[in-house]
C-alpha positions in Angstrom: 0.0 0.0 0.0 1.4 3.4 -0.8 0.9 6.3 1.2 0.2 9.3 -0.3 1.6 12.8 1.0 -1.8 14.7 2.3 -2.1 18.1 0.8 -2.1 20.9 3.1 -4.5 22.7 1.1 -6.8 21.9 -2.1 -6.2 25.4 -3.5 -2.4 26.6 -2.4 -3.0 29.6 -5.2 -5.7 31.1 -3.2 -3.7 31.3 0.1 -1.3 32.7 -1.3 -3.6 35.7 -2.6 -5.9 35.8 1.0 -2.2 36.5 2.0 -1.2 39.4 -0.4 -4.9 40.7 0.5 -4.2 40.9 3.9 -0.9 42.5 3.5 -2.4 45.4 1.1 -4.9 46.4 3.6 -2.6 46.7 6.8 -1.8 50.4 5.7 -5.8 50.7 4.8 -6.8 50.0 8.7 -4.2 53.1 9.8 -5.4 55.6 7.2 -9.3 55.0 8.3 -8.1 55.6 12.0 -6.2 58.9 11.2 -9.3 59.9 9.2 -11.8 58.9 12.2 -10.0 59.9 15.6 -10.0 63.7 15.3 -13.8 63.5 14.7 -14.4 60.8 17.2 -11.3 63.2 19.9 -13.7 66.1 19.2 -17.0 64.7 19.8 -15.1 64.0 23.0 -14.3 67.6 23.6 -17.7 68.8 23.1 -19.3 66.3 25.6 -16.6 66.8 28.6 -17.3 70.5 27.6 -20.7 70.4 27.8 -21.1 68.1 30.6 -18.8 71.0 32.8 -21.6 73.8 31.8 -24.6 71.7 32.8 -22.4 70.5 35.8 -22.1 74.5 37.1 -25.7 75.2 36.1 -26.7 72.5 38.1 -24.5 73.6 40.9 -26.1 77.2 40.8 -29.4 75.7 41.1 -28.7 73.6 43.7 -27.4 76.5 46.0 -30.4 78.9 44.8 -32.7 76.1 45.9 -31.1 75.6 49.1 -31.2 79.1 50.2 -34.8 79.5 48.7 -35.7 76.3 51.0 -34.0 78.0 54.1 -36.0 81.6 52.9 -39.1 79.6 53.4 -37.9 77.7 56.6 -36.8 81.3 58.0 -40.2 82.8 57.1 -40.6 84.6 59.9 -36.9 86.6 59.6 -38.3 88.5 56.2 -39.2 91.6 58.4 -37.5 94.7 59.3 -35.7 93.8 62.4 -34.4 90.4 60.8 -33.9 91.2 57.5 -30.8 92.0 56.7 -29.2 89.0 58.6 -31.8 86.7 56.5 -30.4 87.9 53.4 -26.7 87.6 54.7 -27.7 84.0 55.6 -29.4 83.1 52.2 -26.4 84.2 50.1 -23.7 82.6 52.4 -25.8 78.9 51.4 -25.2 79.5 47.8 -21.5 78.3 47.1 -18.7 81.3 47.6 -17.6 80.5 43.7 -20.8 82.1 42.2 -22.1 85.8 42.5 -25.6 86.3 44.8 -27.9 88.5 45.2 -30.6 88.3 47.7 -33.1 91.1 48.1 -35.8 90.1 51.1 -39.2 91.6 49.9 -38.3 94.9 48.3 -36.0 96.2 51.5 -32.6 94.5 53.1 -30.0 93.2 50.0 -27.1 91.1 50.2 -24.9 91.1 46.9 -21.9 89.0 46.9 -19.4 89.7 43.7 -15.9 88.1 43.8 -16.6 86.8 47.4 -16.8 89.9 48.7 -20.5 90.4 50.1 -21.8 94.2 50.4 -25.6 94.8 52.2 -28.0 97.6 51.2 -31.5 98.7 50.9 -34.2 99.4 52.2 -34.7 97.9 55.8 -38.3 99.2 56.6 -39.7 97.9 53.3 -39.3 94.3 54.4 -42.1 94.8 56.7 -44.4 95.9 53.5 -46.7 93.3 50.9 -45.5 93.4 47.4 -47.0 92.1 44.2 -44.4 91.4 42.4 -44.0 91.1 38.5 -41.8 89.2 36.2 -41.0 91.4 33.4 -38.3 89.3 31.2 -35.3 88.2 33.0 -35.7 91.4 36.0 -38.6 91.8 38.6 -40.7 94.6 39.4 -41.6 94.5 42.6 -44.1 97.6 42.2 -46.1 99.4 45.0 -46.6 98.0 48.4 -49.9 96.8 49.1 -52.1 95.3 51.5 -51.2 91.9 52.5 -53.4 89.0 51.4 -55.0 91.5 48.7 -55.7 89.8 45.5 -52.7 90.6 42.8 -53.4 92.1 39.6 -51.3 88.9 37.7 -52.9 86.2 40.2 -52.3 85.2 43.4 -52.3 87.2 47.2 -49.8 89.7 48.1 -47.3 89.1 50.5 -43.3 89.0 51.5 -41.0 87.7 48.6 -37.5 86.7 48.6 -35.3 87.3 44.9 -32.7 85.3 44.6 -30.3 85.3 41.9 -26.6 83.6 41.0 -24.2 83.8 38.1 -20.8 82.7 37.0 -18.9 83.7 34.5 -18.3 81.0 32.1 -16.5 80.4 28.9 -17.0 77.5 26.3 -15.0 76.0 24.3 -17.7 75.5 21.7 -21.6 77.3 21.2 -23.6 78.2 24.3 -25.9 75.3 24.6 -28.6 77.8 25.3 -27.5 77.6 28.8 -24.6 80.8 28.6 -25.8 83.7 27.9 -23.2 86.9 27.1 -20.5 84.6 29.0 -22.7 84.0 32.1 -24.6 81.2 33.8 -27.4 82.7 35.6 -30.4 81.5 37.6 -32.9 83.2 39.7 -35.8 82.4 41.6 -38.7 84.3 43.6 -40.1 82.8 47.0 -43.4 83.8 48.7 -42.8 83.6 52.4 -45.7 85.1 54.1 
């Protein structure tokens, strides 16, 4: 019996051209990385960027709505006498790397600008009932009125607290509609009595 020499493959022509295949695209696989990575490395960019604006506005709100919890906790302080130290005690809650300013129903203001915290206004006006208005991004706190008096927009007047923050930020890319002229800025406006 002879014994025939197995072949190691039925088609050795085709190996050899899988081979010279492969070989051709090894420089194919480098060019479509160089081509993809910068778009891929600046999609990258943009999110890191972006998440670190959302990541400061949601900072800013946090802090606003912890002071404007502790304005409604603190109720009570929004007169006269107590004013001003409410309004020193709302803008020391919001963190000391964004600009506040508090302003307790119309009177006693705390503004805080490069961590340095100045108080004015009007003391006695705390003790007054306000109807304030929204007009765009700036309230209009109007004439005092008598408290629990039906409001011209809805609702009773009564003792507000404004609160506002901001930061100056700047992106490396568009605004994301949340920067506007440079600044991230929120504000809110809390009924207390």
């Amino acid at each position: 019996m002879k014994i025939r020499p197995r072949p190691t493959s039925r088609h050795p022509g085709l190996a050899a051209l899988c081979h010279a295949g492969i070989r051709r695209a090894d420089g194919a696989s480098a060019i479509e990385f160089a081509l993809v990575a910068p778009i891929f490395l600046l999609i990258l960019v943009a999110m890191i960027d972006f998440g670190m604006v959302l990541y400061t506005r949601f900072n800013l709100s946090q802090g606003l709505s912890a002071s404007a919890n502790y304005a409604m906790v603190s109720a009570a302080n929004a007169s006269s006498s107590n004013g001003a130290a409410l309004a020193a005690s709302l803008s020391a809650i919001i963190p000391a790397r964004f600009d506040a300013t508090v302003v307790v129903n119309n009177g006693p203001q705390s503004q805080r600008t490069s961590g340095t915290t100045v108080a004015s206004g009007t003391v006695s006006n705390a003790d007054l009932c306000y109807c304030p208005v929204l007009s765009g991004t700036s309230l209009a706190w109007g004439s005092a009125t008598t408290c629990a008096s039906s409001c011209s927009g809805g609702g009773l007047a009564g003792k507000f607290v404004s609160i506002t923050g901001s930061i100056a930020v700047t992106p490396f890319f568009g605004s994301y509609g949340l920067v506007q002229n440079g600044t991230i800025s929120v504000s809110t406006v809390v009924q207390v009595q």
